[in-house]
Backbone as numpy.savetxt, mean C-alpha at the origin, in Angstrom:
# Nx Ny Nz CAx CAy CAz Cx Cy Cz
-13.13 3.97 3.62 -12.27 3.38 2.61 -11.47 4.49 1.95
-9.85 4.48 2.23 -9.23 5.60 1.24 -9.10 4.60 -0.05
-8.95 5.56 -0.86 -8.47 5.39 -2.18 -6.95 6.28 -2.83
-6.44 5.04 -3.12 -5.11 5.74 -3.91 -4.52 5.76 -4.78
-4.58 6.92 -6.47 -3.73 6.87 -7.16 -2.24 6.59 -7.47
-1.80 5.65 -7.65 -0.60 5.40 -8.45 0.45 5.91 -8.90
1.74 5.75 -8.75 2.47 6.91 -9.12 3.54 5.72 -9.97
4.06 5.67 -11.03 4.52 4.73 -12.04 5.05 3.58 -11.23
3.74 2.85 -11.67 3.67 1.17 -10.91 2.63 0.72 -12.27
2.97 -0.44 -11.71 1.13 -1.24 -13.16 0.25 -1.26 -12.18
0.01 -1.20 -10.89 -1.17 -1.00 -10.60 -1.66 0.42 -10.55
-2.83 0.61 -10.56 -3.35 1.95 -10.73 -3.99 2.90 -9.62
-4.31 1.87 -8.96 -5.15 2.30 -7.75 -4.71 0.92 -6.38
-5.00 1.73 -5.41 -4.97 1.05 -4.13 -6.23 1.63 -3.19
-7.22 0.67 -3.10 -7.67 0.78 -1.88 -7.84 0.16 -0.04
-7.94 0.65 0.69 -7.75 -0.01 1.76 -8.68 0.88 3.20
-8.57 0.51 4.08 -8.79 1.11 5.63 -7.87 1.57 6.37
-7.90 2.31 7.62 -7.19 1.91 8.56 -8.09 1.81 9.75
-8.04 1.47 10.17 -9.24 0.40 11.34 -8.35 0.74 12.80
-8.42 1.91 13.90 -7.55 1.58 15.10 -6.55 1.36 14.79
-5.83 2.44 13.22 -4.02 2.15 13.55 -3.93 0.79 12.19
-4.66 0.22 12.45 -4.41 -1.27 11.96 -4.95 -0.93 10.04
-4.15 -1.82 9.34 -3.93 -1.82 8.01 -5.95 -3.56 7.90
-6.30 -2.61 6.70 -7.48 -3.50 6.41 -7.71 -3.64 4.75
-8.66 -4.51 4.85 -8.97 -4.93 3.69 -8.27 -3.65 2.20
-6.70 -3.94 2.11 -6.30 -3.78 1.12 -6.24 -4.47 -0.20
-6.88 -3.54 -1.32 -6.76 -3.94 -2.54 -6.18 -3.38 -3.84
-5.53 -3.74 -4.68 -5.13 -3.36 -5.73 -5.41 -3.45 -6.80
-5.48 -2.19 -8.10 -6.09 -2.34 -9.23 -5.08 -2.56 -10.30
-5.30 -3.36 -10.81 -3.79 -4.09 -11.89 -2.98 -4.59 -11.28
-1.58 -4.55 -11.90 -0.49 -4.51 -11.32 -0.14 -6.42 -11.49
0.86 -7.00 -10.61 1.32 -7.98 -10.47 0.23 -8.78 -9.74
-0.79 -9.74 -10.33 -1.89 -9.95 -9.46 -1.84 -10.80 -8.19
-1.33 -11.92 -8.40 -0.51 -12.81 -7.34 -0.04 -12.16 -6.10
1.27 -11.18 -6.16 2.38 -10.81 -5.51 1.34 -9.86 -4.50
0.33 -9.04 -5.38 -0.41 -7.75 -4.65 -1.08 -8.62 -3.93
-1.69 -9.84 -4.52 -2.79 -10.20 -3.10 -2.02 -10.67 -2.12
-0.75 -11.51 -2.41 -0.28 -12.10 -1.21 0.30 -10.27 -0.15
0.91 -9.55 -0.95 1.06 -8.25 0.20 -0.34 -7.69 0.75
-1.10 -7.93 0.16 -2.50 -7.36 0.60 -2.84 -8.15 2.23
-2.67 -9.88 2.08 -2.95 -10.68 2.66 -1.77 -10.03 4.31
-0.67 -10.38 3.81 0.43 -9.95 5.08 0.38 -8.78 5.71
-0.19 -7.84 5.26 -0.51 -6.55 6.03 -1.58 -6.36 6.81
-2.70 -7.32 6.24 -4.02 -7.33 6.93 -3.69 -7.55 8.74
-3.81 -6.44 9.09 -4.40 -6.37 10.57 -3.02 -5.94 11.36
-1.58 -6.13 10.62 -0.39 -4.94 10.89 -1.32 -3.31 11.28
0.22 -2.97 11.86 0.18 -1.42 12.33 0.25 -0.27 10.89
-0.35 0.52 10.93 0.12 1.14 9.50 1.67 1.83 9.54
1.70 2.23 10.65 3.11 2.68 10.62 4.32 1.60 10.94
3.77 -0.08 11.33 5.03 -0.81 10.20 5.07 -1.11 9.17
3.70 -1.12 8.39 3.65 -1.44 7.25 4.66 -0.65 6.28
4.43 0.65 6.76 5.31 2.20 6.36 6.59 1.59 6.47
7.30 1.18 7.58 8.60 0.95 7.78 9.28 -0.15 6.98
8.00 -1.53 6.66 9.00 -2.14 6.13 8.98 -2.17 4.44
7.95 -1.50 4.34 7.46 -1.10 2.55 8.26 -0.26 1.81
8.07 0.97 2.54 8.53 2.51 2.08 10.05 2.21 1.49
10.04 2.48 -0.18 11.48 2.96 -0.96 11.55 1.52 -1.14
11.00 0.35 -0.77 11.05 -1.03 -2.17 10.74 -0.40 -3.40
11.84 -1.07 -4.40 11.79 -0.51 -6.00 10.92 -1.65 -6.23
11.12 -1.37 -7.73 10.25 -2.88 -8.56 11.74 -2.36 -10.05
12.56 -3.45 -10.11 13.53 -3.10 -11.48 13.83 -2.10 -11.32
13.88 -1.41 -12.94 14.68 0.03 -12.51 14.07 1.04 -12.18
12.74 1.14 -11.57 11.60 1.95 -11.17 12.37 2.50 -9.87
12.24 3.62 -9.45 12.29 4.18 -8.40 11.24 3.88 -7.33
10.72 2.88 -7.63 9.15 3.06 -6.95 8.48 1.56 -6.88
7.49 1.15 -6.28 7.02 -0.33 -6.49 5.47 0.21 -5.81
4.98 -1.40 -5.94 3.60 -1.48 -5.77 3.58 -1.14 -3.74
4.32 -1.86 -3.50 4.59 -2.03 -1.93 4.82 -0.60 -1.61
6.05 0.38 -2.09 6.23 1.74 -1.93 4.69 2.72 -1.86
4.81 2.10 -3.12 3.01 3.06 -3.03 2.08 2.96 -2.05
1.99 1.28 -1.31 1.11 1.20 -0.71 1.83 1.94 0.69
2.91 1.89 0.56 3.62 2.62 2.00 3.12 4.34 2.00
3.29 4.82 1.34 3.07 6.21 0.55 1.61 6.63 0.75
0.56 5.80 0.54 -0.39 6.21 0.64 -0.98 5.59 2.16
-0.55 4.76 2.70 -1.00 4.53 4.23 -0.16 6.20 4.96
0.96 6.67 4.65 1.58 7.96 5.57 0.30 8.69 4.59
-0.10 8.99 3.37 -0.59 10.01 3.33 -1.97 9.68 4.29
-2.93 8.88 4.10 -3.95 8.84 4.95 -3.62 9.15 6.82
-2.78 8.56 7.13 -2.31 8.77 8.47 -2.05 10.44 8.49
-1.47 11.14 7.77 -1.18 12.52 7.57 -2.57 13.00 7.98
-3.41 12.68 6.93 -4.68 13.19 7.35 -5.74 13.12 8.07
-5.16 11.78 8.93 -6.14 11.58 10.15 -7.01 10.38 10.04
-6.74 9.92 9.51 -7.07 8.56 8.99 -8.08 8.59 7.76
């Protein structure tokens, strides 16, 4: 299970797997509660590196950044490191 700090989003944390490549039981701490489970739900069992492609640089308003970004952000950092 990685775990991932937050970088200005309302959620705080993200945890998840990667299972063979494949995106798993992702969860989120705070944040938009609805919206995170339904992205939690649509990624389950995706590639991590589309998840990356179709996530990575979604804003949220005038944030440079979103819940989805983050979760893109921290699936490349775990992949960086080998899962």
């Amino acid at each position: 299970m990685h775990e991932y700090k937050t970088k200005g989003t309302c959620s705080s944390k993200i945890a998840f797997d990667i299972e063979d490549g494949k995106v798993k039981n992702v969860s989120f701490c705070g944040g938009c509660n609805g919206n995170l489970k339904a992205i939690s739900k649509l990624v389950e069992g995706m590639e991590a590196t589309e998840v990356i492609r179709l996530l990575k640089g979604n804003t949220c308003g005038m944030k440079n950044t979103s819940c989805a970004d983050q979760l893109a952000r921290a699936l490349e950092g775990a992949l960086e490191e080998g899962n």
